[in-house]
C-alpha positions as CSV (number, residue, x, y, z in Angstrom):
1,X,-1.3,8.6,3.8
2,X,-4.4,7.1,2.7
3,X,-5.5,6.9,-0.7
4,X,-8.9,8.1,-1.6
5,X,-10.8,7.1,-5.0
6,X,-13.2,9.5,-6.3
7,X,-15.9,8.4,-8.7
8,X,-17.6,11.6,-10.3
9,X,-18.4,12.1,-13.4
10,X,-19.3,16.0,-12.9
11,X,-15.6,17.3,-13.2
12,X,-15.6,20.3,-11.4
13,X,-16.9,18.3,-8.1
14,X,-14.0,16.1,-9.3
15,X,-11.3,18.2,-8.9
16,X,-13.1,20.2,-5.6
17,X,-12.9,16.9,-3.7
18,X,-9.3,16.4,-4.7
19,X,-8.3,19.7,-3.8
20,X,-10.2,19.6,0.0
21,X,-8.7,15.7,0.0
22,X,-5.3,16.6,-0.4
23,X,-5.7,19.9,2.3
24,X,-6.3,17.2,4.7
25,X,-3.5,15.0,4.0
26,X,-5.2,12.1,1.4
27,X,-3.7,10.9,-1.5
28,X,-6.9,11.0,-4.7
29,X,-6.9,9.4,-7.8
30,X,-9.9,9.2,-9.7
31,X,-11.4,7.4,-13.0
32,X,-12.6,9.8,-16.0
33,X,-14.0,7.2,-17.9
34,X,-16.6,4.9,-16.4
35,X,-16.2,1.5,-18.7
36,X,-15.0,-0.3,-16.3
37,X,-15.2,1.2,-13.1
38,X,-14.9,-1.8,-10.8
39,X,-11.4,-2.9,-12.3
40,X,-9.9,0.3,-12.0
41,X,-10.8,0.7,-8.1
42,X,-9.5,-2.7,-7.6
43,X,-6.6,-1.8,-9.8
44,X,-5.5,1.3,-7.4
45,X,-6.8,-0.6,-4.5
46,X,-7.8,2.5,-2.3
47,X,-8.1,3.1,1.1
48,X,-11.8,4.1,0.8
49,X,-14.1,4.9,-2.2
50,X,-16.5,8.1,-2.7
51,X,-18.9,6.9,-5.1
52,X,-21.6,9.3,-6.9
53,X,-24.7,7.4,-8.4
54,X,-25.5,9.0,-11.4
55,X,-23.0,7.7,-14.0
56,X,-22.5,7.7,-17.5
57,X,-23.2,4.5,-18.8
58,X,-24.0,2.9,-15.2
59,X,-25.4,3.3,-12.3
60,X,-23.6,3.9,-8.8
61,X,-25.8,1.0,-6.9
62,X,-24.8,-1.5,-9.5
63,X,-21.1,-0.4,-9.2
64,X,-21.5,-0.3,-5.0
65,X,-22.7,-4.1,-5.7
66,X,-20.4,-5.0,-8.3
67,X,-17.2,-4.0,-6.5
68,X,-18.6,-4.9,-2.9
69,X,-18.3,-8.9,-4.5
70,X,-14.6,-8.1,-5.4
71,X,-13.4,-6.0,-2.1
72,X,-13.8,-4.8,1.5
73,X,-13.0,-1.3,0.6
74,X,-14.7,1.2,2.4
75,X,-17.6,2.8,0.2
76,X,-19.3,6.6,1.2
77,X,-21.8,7.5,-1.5
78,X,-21.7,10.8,-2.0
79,X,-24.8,12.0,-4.6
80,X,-27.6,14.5,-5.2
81,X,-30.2,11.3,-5.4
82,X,-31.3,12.1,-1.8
83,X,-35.0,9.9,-1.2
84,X,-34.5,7.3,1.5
85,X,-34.9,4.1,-1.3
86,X,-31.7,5.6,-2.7
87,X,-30.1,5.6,1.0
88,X,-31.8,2.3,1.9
89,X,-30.3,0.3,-1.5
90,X,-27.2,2.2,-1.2
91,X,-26.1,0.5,2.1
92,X,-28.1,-3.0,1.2
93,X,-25.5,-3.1,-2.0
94,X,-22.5,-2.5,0.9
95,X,-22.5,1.0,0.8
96,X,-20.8,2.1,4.4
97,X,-21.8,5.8,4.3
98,X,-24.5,7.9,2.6
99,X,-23.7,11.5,2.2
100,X,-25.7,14.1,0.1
101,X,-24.9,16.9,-2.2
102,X,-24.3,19.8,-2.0
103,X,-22.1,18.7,1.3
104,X,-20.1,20.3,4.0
105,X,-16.4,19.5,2.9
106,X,-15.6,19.7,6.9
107,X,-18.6,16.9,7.2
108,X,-17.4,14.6,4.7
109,X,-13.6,15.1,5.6
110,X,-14.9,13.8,9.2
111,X,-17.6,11.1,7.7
112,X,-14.0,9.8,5.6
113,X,-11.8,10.0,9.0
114,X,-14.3,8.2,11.2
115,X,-15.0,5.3,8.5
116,X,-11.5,4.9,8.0
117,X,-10.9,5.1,11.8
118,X,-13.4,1.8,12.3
119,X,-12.3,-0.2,9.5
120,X,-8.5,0.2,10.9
121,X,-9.8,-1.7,14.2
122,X,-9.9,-5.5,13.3
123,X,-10.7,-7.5,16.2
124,X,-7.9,-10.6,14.5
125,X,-5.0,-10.4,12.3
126,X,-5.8,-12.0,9.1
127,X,-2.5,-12.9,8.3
128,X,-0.2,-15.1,11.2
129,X,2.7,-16.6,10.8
130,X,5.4,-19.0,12.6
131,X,9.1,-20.3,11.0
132,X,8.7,-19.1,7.5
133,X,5.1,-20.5,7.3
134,X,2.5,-17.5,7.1
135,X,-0.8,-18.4,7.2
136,X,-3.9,-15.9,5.5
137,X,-7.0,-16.9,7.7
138,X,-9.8,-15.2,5.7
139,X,-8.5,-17.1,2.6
140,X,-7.6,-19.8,4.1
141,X,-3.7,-20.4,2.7
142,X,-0.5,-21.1,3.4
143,X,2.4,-19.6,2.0
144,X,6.3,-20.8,2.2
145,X,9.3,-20.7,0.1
146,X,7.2,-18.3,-2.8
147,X,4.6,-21.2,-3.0
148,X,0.6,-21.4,-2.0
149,X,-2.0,-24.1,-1.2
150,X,-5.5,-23.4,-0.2
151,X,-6.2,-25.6,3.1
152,X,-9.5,-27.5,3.8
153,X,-11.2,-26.0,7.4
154,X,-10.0,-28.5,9.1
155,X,-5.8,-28.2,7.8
156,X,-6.7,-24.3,8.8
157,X,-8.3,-24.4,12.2
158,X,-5.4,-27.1,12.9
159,X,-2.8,-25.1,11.5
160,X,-4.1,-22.2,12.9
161,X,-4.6,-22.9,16.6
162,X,-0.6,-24.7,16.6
163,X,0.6,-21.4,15.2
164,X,-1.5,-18.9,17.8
165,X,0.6,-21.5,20.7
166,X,3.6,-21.6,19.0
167,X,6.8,-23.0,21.2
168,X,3.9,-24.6,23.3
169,X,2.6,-28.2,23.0
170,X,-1.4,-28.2,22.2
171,X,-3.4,-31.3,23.7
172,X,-4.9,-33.6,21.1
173,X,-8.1,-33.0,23.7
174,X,-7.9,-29.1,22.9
175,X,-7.8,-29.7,19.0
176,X,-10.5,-31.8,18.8
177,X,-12.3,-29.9,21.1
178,X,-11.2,-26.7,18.9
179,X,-12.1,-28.7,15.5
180,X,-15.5,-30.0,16.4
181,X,-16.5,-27.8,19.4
182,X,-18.5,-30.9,20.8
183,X,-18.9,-32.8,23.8
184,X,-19.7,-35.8,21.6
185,X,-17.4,-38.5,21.5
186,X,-14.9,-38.4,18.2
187,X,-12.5,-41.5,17.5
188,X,-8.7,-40.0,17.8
189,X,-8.2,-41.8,14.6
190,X,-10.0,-38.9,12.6
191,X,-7.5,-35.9,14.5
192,X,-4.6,-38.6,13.5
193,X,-6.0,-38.5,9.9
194,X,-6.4,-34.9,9.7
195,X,-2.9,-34.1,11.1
196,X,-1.1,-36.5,8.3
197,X,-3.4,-34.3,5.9
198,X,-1.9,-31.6,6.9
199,X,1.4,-32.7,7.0
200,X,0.8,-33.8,3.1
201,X,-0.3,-30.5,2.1
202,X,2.4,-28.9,3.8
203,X,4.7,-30.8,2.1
204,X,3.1,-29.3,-1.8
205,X,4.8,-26.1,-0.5
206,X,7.9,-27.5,0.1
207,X,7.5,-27.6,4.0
208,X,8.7,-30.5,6.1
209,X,9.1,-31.5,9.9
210,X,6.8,-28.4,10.7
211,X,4.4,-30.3,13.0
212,X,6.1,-32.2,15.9
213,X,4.2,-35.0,17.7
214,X,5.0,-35.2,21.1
215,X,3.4,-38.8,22.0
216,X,0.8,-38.8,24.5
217,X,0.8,-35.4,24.7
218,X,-0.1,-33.2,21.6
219,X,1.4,-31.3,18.8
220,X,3.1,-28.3,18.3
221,X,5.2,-25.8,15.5
């Protein structure tokens, strides 16, 4: 059941949305104080935000662009500041929806069900993981045995391609290819080098033996 936070400051539009929220099966919270906005949305990390502009204290667009540099969460603003520069800086600040007031619940229950459909559709996993090694792409670390270490691009496109062809060896020619995506000539010393990095930063998190060499032939996990 998703979770949908609501941030109104006019509480009988507060508790309406709640109340047509939770007929359609969403879980609401909802902040009554508007200090600190941002941590509190990250604090109940949210399915999906409905954001009005006019705060006390702040203003909506500056939340929208505040939060938008801490998550991904989806953001509808929903608000009675209807002119098309409102719109326009609502969606340049990462708003993903712009919905006015006074609304059609049955519109914004479907705005909130087709924004939350298209943000469910990733096109990669962001986590993988192979033999108690798990591996976050978009922040680039790898986890094992309750331990992190941020990789360079190179440890993670390694690491990441071995783990994608797990229980298969991967060509030295098809890493390099993968690493520099270039025709141009690279010394097989520098894939050497960056494999022993790897290995080395591995090893910080307690992992050893992961990559096999199979001479002549490639690598693989």
């Amino acid at each position: 059941m998703a979770l949908i936070y609501i941030v109104e400051d006019d509480e009988p539009i507060r508790h309406e949305l709640a109340q047509v929220l939770a007929r359609n099966g969403y879980r609401t919270a909802a902040c009554e104080t508007f200090d600190h906005v941002v941590d509190d949305i990250v604090a109940a990390a949210p399915d999906l935000v409905l954001l009005d502009l006019t705060l006390p204290g702040t203003d909506g667009q500056f939340v929208c662009r505040e939060l938008r540099e801490h998550s991904e969460v989806p953001i509808i603003v929903l608000t009675s500041r209807v002119t098309e520069i409102d719109e326009v800086m609502s969606m340049t600040m990462g708003a993903d929806d712009f919905v006015s007031k006074p609304y059609s619940s049955r519109v914004l229950v479907a705005r909130i069900q087709a924004l939350l459909r298209r943000v469910s559709v990733a096109p990669e996993r962001n986590v993988i993981s192979h033999n108690g090694v798990e591996l976050d792409l978009a922040r680039s670390v790898a986890s094992a045995n309750g331990k992190q270490v941020e990789l360079t691009k190179n440890e993670m496109r390694i690491l990441s391609l071995l783990i994608k062809h797990a229980g298969t060896i991967v060509s030295r020619e098809a890493i390099m290819r993968d690493l520099w995506d270039s025709d141009a000539f690279v010394d097989d010393n520098t894939l050497t080098v960056n494999i022993n990095r790897l290995r080395n930063t591995l090893e910080k998190i307690g992992v050893t033996g992961y990559l096999a060499t199979h001479r002549g032939r490639g690598y693989s996990v």
